[in-house]
C-alpha positions in Angstrom: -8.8 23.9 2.3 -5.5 25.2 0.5 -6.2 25.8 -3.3 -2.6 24.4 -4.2 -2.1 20.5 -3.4 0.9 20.0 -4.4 2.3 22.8 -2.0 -0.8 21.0 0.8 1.0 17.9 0.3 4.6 18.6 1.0 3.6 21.8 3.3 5.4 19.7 6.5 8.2 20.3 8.4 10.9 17.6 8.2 11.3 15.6 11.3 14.4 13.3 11.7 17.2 12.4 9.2 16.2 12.1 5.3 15.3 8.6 4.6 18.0 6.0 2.9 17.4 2.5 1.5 17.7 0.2 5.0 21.0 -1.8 6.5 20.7 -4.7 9.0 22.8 -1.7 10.8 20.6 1.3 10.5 17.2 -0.5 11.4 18.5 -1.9 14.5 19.7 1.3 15.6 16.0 2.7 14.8 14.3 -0.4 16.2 16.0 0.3 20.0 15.7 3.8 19.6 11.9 3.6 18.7 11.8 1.3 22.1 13.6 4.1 23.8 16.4 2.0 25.0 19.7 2.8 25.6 22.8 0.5 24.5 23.3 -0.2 28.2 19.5 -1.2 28.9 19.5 -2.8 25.7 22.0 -5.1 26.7 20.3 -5.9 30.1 17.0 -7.5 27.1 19.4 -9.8 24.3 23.1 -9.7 26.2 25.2 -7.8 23.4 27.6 -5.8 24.3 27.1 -1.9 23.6 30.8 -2.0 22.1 29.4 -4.6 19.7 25.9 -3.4 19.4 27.4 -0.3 18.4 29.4 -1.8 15.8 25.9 -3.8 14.6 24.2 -0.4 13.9 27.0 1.3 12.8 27.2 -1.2 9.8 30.5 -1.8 11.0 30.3 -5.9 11.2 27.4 -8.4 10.9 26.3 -10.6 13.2 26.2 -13.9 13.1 22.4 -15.5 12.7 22.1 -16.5 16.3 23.6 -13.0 17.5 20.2 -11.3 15.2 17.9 -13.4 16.9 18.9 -12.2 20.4 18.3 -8.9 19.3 14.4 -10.3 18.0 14.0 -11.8 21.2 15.0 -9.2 23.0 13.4 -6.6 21.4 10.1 -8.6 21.4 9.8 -7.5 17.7 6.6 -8.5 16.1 6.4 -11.4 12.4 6.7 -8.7 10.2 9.9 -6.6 11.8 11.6 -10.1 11.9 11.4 -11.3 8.6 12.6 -8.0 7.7 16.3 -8.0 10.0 16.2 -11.9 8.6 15.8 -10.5 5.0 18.6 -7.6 5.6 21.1 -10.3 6.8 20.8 -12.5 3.9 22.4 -10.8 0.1 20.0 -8.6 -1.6 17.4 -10.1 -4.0 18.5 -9.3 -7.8 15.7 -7.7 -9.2 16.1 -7.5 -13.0 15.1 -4.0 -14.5 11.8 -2.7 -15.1 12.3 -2.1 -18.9 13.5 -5.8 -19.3 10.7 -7.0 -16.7 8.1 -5.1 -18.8 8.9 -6.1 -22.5 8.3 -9.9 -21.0 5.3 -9.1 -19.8 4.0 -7.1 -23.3 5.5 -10.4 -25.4 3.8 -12.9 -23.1 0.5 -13.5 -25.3 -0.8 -15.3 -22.1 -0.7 -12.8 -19.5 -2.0 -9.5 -22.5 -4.9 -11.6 -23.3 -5.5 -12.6 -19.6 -4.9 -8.2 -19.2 -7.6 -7.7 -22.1 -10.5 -10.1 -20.7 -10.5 -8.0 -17.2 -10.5 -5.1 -18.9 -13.8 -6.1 -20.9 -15.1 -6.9 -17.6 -14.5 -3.8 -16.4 -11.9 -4.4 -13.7 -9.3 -2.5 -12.5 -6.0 -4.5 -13.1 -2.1 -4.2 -13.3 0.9 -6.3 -13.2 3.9 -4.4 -11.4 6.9 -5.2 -10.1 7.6 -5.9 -6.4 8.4 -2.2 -6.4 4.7 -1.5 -7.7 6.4 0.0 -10.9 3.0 -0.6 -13.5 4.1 -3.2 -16.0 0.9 -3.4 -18.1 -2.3 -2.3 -16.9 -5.8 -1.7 -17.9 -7.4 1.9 -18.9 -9.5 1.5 -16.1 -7.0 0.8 -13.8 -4.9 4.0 -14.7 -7.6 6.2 -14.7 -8.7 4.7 -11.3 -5.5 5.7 -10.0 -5.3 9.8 -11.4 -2.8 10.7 -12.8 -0.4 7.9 -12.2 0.4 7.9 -16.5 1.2 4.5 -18.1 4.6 3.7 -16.5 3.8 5.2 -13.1 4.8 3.7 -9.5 1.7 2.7 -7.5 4.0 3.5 -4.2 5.0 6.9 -5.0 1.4 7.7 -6.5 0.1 7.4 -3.1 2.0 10.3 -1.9 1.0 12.5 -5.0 -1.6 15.6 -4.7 -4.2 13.4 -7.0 -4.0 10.2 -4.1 -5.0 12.5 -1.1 -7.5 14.1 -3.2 -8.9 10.5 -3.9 -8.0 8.2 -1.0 -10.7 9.1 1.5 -8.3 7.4 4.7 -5.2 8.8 2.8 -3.1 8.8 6.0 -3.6 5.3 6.6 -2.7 4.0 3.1 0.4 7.0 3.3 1.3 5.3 6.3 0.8 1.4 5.4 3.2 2.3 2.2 5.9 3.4 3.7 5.7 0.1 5.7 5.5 -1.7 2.8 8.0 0.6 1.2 10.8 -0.1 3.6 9.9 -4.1 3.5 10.5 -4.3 0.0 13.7 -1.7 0.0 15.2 -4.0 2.2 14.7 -6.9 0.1 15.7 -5.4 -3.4 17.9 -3.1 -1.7 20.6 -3.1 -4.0 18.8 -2.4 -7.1 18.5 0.4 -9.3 14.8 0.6 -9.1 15.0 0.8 -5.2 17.5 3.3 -5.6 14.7 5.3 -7.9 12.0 4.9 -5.9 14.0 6.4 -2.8 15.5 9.3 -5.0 11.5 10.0 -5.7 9.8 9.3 -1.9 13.0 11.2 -0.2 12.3 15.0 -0.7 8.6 14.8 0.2 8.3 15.8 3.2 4.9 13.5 4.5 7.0 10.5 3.4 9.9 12.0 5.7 7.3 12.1 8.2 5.8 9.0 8.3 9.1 7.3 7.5 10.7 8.9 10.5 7.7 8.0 13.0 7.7 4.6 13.0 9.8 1.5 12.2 6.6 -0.4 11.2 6.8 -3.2 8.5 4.3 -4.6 5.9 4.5 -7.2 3.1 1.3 -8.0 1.2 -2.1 -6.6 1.8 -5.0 -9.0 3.8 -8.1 -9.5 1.9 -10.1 -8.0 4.2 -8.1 -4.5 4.7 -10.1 -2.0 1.6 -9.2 0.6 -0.2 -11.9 3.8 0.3 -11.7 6.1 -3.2 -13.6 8.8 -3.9 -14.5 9.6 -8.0 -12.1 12.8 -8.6 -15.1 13.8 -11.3 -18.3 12.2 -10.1 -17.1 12.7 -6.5 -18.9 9.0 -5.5 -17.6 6.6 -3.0 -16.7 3.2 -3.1 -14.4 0.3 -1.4 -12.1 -2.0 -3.2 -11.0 -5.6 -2.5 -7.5 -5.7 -3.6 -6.1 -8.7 -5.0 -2.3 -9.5 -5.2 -1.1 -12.9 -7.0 2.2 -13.8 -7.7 2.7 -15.3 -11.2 4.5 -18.3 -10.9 5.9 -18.3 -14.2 7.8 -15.0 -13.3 8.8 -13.9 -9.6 9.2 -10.6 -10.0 5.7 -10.0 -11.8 2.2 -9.3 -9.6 -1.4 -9.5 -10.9 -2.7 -6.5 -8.7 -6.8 -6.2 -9.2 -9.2 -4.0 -7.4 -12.8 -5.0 -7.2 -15.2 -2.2 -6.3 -18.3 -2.4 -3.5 -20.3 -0.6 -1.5 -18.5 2.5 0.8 -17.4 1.2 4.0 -14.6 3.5 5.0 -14.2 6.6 7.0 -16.8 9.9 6.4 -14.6 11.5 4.2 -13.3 15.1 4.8 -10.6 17.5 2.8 -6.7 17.4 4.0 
């Protein structure tokens, strides 16, 4: 195992064009070329033009609704991939910024006492952003997640030296956040914290890797898909349930908690 992680986890050679915050354009040029379809054989599957289609990817007009869901259709794309071209048709989300989304979080009384009782219980909680910027968390939960510091992004963590030293499956999560990663660029695509976020994930080259392998989208996290951790100090295994809630008295704000069990994941090995 190399004695330098930091130089293990960027020590790949980049594949593809550096990754940008998504267009309705760009991912249905990456969609059909992930299919490995042509314009022309495209055409013969949802009945556009190639003239047109090229203009589609090109960002160089936007189609009307019915137009996109041709391209759906004929593509055969899957839930996930849909909502996202819907979402990327539509105006960006305003997402206000993380400094004014955390003060309302530290003045709500409600939600820092709520915070406090699940950290006496010794749970591992968080509210972020939909960007998985950390809001407010519990000790626990920041020393769960190594080296992540107070005000740390949960996303780009995951592609940090401490994650693949503590995530025994650390390619799968890697790979399920950049799904999730280019699902929620797309939605707050306009905003400065998406903008951030991509300025961080861009240079390093796994999340080049991963970014440029697949087209795959994610929103959420089922009940039932764990999280396998390794202690960094005590060096025991464990699974977590991870819990997202939306707070309905603020959008943009998520309860994230992670409930340990017994190890059910994958006989860990060193990257």
């Amino acid at each position: 195992m190399s004695q330098n992680p930091a130089h293990r986890a960027h020590d790949h050679t980049r594949r593809g064009p550096l990754p940008h915050i998504p267009t309705l354009g760009s991912t249905c040029f990456h969609i059909r070329t992930e299919l490995g379809l042509s314009r022309k054989v495209a055409k013969q599957r949802h009945g556009i033009s190639t003239s047109y289609l090229a203009d589609i990817e090109a960002d160089r007009t936007t189609p009307k609704p019915e137009t996109l869901e041709k391209i759906i259709a004929g593509y055969e794309l899957d839930p996930p991939r849909t909502r996202n071209l819907r979402e990327l048709l539509t105006p960006a989300e305003h997402l206000p910024t993380t400094d004014s989304l955390r003060r309302c979080v530290h003045d709500d009384v409600g939600l820092m006492t709520y915070l406090g009782a699940l950290e006496r219980r010794d749970l591992f909680a968080a509210y972020v952003d939909p960007l998985w910027n950390i809001l407010a968390s519990t000790d626990g939960f920041r020393s769960w997640l190594a080296g992540i510091g107070e005000n740390g992004n949960v996303r780009a963590w995951v592609f940090s030296p401490h994650a693949r030293e503590i995530l025994t499956d650390w390619r799968y999560e890697a790979s399920r956040t950049v799904a999730v990663v280019r699902a929620v660029l797309g939605t707050y695509r306009d905003s400065e914290q998406a903008r951030a976020l991509m300025r961080h994930l861009r240079p390093i080259r796994d999340f080049q890797r991963f970014w440029n392998s697949s087209t795959q989208v994610a929103y959420g996290r089922h009940v039932n898909d764990l999280l396998h951790r390794r202690d960094p100090d005590s060096r025991d295994l464990a699974s977590y349930r991870i819990s997202i809630a939306d707070l309905t008295q603020n959008q943009h704000v998520q309860l994230v908690t992670a409930i340990g069990q017994p190890y059910s994941g994958p006989e860990p090995t060193d990257i």
